[in-house]
PQR file with spaces between the fields and no chain letter, atoms N, CA, C, O and H, PARSE charges and radii, in Angstrom:
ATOM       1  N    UNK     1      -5.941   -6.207  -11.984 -0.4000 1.5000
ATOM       2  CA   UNK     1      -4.659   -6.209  -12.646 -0.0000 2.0000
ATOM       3  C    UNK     1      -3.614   -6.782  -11.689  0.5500 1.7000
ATOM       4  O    UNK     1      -3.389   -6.392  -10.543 -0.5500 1.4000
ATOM       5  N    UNK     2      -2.954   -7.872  -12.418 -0.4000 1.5000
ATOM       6  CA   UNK     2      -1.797   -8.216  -11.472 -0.0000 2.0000
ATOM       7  C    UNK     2      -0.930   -7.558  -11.487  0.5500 1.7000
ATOM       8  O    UNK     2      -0.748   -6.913  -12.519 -0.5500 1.4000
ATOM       9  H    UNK     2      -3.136   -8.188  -13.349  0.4000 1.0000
ATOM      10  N    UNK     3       0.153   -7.379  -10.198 -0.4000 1.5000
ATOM      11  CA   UNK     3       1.629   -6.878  -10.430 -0.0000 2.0000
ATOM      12  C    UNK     3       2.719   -7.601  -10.420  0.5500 1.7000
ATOM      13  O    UNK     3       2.895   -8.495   -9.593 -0.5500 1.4000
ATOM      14  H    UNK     3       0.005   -7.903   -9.359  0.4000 1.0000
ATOM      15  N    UNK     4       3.787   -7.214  -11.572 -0.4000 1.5000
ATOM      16  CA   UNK     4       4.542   -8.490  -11.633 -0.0000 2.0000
ATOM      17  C    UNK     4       5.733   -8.027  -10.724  0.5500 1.7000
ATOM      18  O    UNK     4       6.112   -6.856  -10.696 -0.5500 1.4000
ATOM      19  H    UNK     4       3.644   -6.487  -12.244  0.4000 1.0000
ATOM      20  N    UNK     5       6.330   -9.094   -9.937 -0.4000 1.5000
ATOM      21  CA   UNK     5       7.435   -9.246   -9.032 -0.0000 2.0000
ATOM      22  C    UNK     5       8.530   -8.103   -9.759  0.5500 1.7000
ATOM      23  O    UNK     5       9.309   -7.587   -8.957 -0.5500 1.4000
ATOM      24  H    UNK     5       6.023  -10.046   -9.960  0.4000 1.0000
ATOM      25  N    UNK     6       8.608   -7.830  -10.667 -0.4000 1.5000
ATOM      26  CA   UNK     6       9.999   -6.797  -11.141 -0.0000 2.0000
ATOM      27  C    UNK     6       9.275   -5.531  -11.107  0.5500 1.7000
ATOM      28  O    UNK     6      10.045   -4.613  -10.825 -0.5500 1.4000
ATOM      29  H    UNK     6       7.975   -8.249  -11.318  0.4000 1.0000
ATOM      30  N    UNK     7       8.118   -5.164  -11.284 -0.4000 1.5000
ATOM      31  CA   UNK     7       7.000   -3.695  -11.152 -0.0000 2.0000
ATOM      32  C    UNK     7       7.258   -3.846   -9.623  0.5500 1.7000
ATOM      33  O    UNK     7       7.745   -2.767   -9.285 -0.5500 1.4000
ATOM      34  H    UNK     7       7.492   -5.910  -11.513  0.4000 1.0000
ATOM      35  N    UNK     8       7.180   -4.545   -8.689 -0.4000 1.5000
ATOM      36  CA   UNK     8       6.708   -4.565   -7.258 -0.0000 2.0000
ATOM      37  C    UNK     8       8.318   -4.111   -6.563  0.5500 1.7000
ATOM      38  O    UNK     8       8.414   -3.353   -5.597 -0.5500 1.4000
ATOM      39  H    UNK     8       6.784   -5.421   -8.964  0.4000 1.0000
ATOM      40  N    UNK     9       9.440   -4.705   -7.228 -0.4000 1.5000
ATOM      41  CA   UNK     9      10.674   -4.201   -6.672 -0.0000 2.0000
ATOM      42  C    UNK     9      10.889   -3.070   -7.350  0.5500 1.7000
ATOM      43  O    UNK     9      11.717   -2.369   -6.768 -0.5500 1.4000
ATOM      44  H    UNK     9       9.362   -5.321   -8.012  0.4000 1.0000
ATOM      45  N    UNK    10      10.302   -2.396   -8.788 -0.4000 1.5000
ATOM      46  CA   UNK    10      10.294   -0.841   -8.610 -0.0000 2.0000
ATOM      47  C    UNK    10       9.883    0.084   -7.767  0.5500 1.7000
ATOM      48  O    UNK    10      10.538    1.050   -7.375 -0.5500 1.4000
ATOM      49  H    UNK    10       9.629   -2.966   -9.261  0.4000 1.0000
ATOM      50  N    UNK    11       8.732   -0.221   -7.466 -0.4000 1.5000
ATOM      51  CA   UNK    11       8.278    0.464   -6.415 -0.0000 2.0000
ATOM      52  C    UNK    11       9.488    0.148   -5.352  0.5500 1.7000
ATOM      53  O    UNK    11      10.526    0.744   -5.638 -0.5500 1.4000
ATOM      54  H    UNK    11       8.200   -1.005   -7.785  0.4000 1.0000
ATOM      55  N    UNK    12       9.538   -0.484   -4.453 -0.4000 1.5000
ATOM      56  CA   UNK    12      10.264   -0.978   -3.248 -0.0000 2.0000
ATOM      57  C    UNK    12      11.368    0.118   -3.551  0.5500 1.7000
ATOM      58  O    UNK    12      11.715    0.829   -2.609 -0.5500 1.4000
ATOM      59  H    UNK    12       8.694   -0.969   -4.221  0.4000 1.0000
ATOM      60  N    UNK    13      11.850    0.276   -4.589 -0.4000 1.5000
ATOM      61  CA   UNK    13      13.252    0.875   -5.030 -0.0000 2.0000
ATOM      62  C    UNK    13      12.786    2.492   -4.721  0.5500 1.7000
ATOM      63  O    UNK    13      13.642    3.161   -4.140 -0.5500 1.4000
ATOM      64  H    UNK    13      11.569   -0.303   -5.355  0.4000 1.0000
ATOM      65  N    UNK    14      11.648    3.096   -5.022 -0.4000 1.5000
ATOM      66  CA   UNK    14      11.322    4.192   -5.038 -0.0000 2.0000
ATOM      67  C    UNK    14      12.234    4.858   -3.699  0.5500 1.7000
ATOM      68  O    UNK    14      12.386    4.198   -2.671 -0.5500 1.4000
ATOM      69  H    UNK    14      10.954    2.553   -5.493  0.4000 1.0000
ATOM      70  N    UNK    15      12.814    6.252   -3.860 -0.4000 1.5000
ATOM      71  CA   UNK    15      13.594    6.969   -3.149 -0.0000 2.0000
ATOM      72  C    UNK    15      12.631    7.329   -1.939  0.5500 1.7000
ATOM      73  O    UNK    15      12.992    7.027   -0.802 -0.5500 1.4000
ATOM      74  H    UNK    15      12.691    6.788   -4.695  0.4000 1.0000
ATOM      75  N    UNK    16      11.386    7.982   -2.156 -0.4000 1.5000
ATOM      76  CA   UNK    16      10.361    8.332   -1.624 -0.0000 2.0000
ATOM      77  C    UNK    16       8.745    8.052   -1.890  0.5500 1.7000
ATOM      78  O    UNK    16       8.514    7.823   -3.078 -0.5500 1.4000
ATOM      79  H    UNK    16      11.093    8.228   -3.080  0.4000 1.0000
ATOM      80  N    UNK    17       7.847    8.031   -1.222 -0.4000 1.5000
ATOM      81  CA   UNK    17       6.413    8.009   -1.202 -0.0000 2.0000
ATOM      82  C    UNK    17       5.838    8.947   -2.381  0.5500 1.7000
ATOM      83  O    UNK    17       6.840    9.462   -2.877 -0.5500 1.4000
ATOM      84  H    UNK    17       8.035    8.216   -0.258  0.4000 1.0000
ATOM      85  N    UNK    18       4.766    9.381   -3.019 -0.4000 1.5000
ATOM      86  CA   UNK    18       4.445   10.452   -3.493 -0.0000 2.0000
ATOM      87  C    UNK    18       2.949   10.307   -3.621  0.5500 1.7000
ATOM      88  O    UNK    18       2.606    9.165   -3.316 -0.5500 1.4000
ATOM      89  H    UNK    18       3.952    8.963   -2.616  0.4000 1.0000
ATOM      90  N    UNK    19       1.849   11.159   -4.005 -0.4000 1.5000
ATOM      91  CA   UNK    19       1.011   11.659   -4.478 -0.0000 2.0000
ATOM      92  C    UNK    19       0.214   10.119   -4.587  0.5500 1.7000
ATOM      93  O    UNK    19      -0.955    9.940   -4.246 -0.5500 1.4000
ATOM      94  H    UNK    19       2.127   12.087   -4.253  0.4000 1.0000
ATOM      95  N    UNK    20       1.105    9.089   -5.128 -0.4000 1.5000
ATOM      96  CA   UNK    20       0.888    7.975   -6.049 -0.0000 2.0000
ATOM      97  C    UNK    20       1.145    6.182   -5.995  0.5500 1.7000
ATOM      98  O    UNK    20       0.962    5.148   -6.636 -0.5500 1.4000
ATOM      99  H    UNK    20       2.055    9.234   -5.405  0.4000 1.0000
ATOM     100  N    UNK    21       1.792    6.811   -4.522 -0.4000 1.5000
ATOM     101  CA   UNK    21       2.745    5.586   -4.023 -0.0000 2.0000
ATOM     102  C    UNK    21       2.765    5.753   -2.678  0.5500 1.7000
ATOM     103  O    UNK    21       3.539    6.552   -2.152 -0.5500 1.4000
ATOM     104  H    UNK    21       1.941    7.651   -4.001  0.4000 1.0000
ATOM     105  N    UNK    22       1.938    5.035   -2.014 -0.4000 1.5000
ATOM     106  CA   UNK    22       2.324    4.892   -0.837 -0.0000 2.0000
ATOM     107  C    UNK    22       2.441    3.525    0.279  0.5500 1.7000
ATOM     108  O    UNK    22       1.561    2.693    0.056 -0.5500 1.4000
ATOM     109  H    UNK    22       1.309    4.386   -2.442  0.4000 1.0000
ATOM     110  N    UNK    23       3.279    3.202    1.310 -0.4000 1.5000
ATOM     111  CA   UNK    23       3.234    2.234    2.027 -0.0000 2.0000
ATOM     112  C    UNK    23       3.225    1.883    3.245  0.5500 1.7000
ATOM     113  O    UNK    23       4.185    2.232    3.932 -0.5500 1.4000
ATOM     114  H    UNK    23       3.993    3.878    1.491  0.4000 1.0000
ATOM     115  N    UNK    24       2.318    1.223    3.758 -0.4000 1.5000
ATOM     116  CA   UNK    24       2.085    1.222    5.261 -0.0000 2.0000
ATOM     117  C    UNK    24       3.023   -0.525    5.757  0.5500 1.7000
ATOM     118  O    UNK    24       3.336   -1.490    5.060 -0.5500 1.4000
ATOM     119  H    UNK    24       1.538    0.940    3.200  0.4000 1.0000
ATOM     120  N    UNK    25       3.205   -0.224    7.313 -0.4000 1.5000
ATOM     121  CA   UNK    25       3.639   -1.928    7.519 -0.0000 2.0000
ATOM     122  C    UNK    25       2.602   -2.978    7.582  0.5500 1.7000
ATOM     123  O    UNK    25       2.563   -4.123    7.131 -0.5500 1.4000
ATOM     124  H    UNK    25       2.951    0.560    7.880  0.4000 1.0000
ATOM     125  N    UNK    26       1.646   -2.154    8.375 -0.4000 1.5000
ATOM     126  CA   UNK    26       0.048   -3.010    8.850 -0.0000 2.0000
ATOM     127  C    UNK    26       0.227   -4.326    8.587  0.5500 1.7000
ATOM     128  O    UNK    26      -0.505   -4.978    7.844 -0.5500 1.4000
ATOM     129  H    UNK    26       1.678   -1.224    8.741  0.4000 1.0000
ATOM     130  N    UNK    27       1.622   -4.943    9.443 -0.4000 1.5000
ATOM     131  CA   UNK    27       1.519   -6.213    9.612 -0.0000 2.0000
ATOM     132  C    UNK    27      -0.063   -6.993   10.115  0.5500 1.7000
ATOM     133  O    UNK    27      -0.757   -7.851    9.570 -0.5500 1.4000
ATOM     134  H    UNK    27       2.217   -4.413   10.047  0.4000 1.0000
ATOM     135  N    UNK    28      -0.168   -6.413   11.089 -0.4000 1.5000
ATOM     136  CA   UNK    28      -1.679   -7.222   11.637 -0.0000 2.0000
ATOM     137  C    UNK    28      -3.107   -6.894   11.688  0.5500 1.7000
ATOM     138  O    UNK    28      -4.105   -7.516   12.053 -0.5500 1.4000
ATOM     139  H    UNK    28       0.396   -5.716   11.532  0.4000 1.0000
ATOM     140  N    UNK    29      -2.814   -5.263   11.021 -0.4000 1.5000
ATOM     141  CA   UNK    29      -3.951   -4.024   11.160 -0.0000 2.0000
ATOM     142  C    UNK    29      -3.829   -3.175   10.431  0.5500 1.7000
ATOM     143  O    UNK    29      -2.748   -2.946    9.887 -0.5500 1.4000
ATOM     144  H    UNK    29      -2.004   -4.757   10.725  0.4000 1.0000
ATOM     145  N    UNK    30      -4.793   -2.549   10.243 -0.4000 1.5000
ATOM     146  CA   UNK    30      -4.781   -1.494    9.987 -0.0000 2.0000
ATOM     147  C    UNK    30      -5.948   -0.507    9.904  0.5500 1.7000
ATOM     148  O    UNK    30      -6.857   -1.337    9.890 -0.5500 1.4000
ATOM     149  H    UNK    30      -5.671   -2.735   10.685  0.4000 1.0000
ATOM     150  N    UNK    31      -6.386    0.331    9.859 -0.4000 1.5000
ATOM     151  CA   UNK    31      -7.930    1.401    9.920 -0.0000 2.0000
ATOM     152  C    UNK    31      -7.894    1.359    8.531  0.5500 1.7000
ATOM     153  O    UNK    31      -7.152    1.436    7.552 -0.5500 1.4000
ATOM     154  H    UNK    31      -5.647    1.005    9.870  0.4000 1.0000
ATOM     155  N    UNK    32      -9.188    1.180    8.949 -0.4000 1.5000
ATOM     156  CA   UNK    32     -10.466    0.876    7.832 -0.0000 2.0000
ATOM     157  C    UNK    32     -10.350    2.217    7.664  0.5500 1.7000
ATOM     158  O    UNK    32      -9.243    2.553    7.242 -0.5500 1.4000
ATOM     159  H    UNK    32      -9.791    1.118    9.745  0.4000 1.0000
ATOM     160  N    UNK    33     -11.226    3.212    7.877 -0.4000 1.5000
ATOM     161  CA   UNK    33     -11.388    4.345    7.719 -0.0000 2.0000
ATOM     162  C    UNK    33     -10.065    5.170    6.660  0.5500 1.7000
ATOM     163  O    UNK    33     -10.135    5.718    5.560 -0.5500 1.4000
ATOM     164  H    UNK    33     -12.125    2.939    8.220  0.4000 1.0000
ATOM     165  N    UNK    34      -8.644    4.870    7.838 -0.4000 1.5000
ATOM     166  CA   UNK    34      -7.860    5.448    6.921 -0.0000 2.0000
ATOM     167  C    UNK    34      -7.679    5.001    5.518  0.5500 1.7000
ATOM     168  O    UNK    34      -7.527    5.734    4.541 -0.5500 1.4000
ATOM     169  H    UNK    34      -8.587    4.424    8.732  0.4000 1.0000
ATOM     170  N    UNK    35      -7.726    3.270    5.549 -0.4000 1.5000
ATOM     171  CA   UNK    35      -7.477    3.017    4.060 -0.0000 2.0000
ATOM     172  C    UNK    35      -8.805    3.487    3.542  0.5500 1.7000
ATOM     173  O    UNK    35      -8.619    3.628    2.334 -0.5500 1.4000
ATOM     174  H    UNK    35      -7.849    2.674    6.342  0.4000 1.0000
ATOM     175  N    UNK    36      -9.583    3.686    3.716 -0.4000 1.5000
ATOM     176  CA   UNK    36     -10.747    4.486    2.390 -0.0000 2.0000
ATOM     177  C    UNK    36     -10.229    5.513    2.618  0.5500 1.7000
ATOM     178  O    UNK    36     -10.017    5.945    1.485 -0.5500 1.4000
ATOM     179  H    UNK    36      -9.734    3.572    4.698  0.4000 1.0000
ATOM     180  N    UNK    37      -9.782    6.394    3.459 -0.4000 1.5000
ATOM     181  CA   UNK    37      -9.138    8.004    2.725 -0.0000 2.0000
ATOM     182  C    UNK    37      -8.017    7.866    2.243  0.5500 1.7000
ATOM     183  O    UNK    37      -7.485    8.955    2.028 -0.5500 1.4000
ATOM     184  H    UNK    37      -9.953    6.042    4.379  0.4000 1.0000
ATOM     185  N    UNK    38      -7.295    6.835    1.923 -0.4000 1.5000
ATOM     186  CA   UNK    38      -5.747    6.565    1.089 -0.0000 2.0000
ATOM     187  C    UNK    38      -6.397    6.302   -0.133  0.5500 1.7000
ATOM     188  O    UNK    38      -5.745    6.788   -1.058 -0.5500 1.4000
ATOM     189  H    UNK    38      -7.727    5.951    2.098  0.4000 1.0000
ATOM     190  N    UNK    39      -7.372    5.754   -0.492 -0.4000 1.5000
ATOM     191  CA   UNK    39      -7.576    5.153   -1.571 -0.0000 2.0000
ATOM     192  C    UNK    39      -8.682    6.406   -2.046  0.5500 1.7000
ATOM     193  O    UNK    39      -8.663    6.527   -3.271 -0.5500 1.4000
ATOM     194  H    UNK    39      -7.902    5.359    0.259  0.4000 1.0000
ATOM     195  N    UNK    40      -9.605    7.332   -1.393 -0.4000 1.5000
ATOM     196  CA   UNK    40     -10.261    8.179   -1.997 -0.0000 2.0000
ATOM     197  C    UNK    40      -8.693    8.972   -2.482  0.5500 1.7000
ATOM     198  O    UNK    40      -8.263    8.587   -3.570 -0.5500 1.4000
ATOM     199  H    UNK    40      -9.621    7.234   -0.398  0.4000 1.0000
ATOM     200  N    UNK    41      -8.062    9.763   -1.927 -0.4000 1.5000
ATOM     201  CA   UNK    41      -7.255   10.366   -2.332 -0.0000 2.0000
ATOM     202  C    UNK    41      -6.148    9.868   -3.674  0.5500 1.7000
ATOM     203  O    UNK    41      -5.557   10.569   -4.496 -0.5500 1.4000
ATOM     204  H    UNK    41      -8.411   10.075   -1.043  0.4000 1.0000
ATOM     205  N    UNK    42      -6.166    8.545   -3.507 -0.4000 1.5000
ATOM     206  CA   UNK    42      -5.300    7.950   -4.503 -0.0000 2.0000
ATOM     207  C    UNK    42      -6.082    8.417   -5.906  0.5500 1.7000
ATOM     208  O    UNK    42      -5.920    9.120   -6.903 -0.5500 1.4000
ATOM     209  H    UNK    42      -6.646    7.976   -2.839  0.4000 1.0000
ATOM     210  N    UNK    43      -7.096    7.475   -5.235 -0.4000 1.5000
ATOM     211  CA   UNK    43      -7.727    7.981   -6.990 -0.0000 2.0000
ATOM     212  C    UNK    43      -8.600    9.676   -7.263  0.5500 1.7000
ATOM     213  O    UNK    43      -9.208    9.950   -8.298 -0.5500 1.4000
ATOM     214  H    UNK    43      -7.228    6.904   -4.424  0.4000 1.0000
ATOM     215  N    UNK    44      -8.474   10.461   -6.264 -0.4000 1.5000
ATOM     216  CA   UNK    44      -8.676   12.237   -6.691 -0.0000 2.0000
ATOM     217  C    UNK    44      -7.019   12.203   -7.427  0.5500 1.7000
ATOM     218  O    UNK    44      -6.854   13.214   -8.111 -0.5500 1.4000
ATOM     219  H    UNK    44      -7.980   10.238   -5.423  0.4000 1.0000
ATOM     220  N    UNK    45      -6.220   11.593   -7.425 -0.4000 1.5000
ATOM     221  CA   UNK    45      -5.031   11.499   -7.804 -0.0000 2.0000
ATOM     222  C    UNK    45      -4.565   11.277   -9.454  0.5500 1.7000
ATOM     223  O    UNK    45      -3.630   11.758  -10.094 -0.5500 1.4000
ATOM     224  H    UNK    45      -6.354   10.772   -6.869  0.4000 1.0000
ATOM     225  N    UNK    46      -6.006   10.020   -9.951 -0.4000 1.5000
ATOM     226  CA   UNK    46      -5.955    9.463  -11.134 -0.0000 2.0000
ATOM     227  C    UNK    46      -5.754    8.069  -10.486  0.5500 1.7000
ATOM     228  O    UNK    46      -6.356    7.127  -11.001 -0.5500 1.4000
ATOM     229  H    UNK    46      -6.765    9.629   -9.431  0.4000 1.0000
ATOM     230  N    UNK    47      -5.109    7.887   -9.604 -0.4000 1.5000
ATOM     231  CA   UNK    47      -4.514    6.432   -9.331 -0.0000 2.0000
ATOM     232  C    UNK    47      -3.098    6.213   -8.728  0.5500 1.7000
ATOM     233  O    UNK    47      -2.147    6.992   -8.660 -0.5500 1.4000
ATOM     234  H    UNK    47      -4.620    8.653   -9.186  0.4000 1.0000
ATOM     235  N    UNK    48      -3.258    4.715   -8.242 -0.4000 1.5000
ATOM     236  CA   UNK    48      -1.393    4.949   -7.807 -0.0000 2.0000
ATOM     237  C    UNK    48      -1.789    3.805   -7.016  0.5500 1.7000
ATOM     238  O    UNK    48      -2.903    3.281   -7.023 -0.5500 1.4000
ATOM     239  H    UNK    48      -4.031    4.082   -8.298  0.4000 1.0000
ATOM     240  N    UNK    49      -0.744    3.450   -6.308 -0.4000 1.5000
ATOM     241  CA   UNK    49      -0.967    1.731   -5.546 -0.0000 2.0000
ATOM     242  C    UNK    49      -0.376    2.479   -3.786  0.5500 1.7000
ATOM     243  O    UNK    49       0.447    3.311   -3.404 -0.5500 1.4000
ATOM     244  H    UNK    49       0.161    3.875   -6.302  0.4000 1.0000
ATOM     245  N    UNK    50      -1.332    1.617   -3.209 -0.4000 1.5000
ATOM     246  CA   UNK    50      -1.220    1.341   -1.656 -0.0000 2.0000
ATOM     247  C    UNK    50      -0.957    0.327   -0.933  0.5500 1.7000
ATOM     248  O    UNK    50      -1.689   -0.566   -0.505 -0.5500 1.4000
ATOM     249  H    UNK    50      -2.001    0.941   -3.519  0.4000 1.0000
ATOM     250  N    UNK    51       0.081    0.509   -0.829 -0.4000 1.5000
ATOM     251  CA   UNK    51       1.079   -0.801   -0.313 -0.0000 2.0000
ATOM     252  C    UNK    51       0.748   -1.293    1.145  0.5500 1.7000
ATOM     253  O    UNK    51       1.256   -0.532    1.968 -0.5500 1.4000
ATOM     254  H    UNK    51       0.675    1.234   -1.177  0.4000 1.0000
ATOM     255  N    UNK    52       0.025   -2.376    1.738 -0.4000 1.5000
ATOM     256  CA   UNK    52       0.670   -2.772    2.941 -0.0000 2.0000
ATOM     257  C    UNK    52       1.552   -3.860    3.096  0.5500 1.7000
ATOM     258  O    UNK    52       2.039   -4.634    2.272 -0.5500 1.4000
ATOM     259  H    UNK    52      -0.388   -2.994    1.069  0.4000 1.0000
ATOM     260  N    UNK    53       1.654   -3.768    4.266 -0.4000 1.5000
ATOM     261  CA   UNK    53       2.960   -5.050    4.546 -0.0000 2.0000
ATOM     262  C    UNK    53       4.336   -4.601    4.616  0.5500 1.7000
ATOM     263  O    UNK    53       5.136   -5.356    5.169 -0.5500 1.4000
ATOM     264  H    UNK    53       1.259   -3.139    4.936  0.4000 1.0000
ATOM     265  N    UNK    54       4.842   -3.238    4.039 -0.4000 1.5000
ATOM     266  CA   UNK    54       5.580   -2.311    3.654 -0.0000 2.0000
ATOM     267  C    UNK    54       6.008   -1.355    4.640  0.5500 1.7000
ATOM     268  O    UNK    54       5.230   -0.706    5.338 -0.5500 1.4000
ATOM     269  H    UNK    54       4.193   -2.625    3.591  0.4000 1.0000
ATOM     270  N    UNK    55       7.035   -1.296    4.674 -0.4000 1.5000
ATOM     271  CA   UNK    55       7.441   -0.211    5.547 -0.0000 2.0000
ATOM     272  C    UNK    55       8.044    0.897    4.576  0.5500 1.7000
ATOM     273  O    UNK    55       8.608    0.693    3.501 -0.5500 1.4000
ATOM     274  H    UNK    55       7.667   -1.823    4.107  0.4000 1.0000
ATOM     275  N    UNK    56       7.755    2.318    5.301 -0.4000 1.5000
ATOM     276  CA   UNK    56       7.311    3.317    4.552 -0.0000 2.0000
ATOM     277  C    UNK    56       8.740    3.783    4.396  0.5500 1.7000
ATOM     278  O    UNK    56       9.036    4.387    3.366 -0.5500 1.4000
ATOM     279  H    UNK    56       7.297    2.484    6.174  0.4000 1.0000
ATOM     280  N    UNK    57       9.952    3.483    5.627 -0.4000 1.5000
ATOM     281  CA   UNK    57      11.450    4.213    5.248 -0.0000 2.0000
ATOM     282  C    UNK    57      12.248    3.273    4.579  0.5500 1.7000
ATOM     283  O    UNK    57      12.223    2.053    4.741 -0.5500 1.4000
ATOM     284  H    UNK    57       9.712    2.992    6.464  0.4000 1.0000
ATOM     285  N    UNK    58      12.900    3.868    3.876 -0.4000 1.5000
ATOM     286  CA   UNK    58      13.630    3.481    3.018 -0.0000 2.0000
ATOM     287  C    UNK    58      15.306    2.927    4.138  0.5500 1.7000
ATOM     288  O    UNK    58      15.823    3.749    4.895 -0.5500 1.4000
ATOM     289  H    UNK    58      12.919    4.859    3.744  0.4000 1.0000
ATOM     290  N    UNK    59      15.694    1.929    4.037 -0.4000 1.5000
ATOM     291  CA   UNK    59      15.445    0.679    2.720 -0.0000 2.0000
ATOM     292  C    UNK    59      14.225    0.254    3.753  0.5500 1.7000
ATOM     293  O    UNK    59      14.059    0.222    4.972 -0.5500 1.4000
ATOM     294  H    UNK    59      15.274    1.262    3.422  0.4000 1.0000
ATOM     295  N    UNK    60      13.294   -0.125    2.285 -0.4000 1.5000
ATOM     296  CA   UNK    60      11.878   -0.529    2.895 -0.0000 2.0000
ATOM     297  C    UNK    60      12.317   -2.165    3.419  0.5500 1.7000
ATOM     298  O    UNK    60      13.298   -2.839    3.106 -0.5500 1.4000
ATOM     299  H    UNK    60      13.429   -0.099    1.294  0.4000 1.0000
ATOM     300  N    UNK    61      11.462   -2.398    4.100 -0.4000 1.5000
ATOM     301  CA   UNK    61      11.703   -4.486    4.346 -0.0000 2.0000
ATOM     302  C    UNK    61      10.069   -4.523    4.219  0.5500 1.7000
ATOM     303  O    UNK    61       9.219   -3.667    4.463 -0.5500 1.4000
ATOM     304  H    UNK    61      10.665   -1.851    4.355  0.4000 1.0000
ATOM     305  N    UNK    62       9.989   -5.789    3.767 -0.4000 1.5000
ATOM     306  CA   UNK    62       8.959   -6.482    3.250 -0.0000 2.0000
ATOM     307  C    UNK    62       8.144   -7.338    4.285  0.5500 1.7000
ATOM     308  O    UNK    62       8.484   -8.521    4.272 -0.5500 1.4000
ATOM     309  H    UNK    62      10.680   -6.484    3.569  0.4000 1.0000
ATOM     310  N    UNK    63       7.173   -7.033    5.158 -0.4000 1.5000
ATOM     311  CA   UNK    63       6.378   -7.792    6.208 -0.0000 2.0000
ATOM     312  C    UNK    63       5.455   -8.433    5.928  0.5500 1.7000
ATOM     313  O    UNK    63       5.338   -9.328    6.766 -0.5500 1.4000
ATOM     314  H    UNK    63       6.897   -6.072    5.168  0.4000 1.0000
ATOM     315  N    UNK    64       4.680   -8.479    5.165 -0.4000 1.5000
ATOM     316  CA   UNK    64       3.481   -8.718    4.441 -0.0000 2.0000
ATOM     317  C    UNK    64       2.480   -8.474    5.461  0.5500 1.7000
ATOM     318  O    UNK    64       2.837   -8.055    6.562 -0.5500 1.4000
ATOM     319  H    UNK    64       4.775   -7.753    4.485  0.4000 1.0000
ATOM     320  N    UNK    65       1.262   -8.697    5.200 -0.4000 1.5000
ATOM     321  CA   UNK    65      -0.038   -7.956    6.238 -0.0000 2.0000
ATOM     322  C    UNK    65      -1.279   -9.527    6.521  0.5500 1.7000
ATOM     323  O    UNK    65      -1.710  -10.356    5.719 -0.5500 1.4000
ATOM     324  H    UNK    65       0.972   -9.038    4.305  0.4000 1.0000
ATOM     325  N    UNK    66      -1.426   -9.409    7.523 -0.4000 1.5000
ATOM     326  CA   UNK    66      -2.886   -9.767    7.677 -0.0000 2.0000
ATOM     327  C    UNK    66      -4.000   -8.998    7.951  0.5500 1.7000
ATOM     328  O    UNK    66      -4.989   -9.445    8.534 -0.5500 1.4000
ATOM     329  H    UNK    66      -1.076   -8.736    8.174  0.4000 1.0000
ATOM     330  N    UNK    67      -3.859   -7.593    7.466 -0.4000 1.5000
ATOM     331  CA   UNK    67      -4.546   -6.544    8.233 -0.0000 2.0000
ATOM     332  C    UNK    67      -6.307   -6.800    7.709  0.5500 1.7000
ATOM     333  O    UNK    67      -7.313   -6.497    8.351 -0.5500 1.4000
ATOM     334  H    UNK    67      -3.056   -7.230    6.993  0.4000 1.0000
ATOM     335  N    UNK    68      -6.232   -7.391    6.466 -0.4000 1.5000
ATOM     336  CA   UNK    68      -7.734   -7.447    5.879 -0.0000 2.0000
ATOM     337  C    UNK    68      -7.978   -8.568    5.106  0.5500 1.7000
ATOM     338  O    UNK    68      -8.086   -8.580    3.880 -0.5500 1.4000
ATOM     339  H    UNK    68      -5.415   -7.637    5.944  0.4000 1.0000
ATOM     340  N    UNK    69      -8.106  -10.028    6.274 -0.4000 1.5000
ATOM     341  CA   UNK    69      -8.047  -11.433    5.615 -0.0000 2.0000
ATOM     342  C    UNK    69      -9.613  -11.498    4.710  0.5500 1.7000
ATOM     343  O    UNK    69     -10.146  -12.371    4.027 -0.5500 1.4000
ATOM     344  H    UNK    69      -8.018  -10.018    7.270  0.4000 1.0000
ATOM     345  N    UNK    70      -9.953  -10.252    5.068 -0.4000 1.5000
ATOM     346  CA   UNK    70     -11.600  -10.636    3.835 -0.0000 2.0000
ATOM     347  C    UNK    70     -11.771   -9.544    3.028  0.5500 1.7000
ATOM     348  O    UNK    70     -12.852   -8.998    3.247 -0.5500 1.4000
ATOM     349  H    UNK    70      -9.520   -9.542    5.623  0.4000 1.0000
ATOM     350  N    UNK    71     -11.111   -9.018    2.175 -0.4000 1.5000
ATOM     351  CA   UNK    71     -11.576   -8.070    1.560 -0.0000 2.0000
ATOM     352  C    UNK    71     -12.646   -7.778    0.918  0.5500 1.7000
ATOM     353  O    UNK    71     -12.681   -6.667    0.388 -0.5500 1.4000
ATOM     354  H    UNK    71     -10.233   -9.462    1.997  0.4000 1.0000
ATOM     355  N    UNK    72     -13.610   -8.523    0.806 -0.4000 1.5000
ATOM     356  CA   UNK    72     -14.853   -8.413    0.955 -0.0000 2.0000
ATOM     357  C    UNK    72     -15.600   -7.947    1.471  0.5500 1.7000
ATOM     358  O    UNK    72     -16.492   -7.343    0.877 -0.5500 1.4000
ATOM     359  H    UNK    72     -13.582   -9.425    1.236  0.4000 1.0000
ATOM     360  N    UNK    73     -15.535   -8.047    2.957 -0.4000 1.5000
ATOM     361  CA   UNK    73     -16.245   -7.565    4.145 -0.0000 2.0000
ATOM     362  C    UNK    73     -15.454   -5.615    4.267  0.5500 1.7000
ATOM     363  O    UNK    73     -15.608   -5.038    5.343 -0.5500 1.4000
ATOM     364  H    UNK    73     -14.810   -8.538    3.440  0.4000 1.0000
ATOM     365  N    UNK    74     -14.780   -4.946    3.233 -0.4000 1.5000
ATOM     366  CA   UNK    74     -13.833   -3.764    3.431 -0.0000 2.0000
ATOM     367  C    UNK    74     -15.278   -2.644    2.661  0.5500 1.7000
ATOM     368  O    UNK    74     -15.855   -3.136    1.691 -0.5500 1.4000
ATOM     369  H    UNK    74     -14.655   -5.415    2.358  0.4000 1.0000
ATOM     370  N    UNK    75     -15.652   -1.513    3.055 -0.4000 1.5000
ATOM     371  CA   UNK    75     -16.820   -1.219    2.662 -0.0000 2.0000
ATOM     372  C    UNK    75     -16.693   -0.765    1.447  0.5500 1.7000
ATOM     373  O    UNK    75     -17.685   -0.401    0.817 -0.5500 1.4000
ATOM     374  H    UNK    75     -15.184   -1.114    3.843  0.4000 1.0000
């Protein structure tokens, strides 16, 4: 599913993180490990999006990531 640029600045807008929403900066990195326990938990959740590139305080700024140029190779 794509997200469209006006869904993506809702989020951004969000006051806080939750249950459902969360965002890392992981400009260049990030753990493997942790993102499979962000994403097991997301979805014990139902679902929700995991942002990198993102900085987590508000006002967020937008970095974008190279943390996982193959997502393929992500287990």
């Amino acid at each position: 599913m794509k997200t469209s640029p006006e869904q993506f600045n809702q989020w951004l807008q969000a006051p806080r993180e939750s249950y459902t929403l969360e965002f890392k900066k992981a400009e260049n990195q990030y753990d493997e490990t942790k993102l499979l326990k962000y994403c097991v938990a997301l979805a014990n959740e139902g679902g929700g999006q995991f942002i990198l590139g993102v900085t987590d305080k508000v006002p967020r700024q937008v970095f974008g990531t190279k943390a996982f140029p193959n997502t393929d190779k992500i287990c």
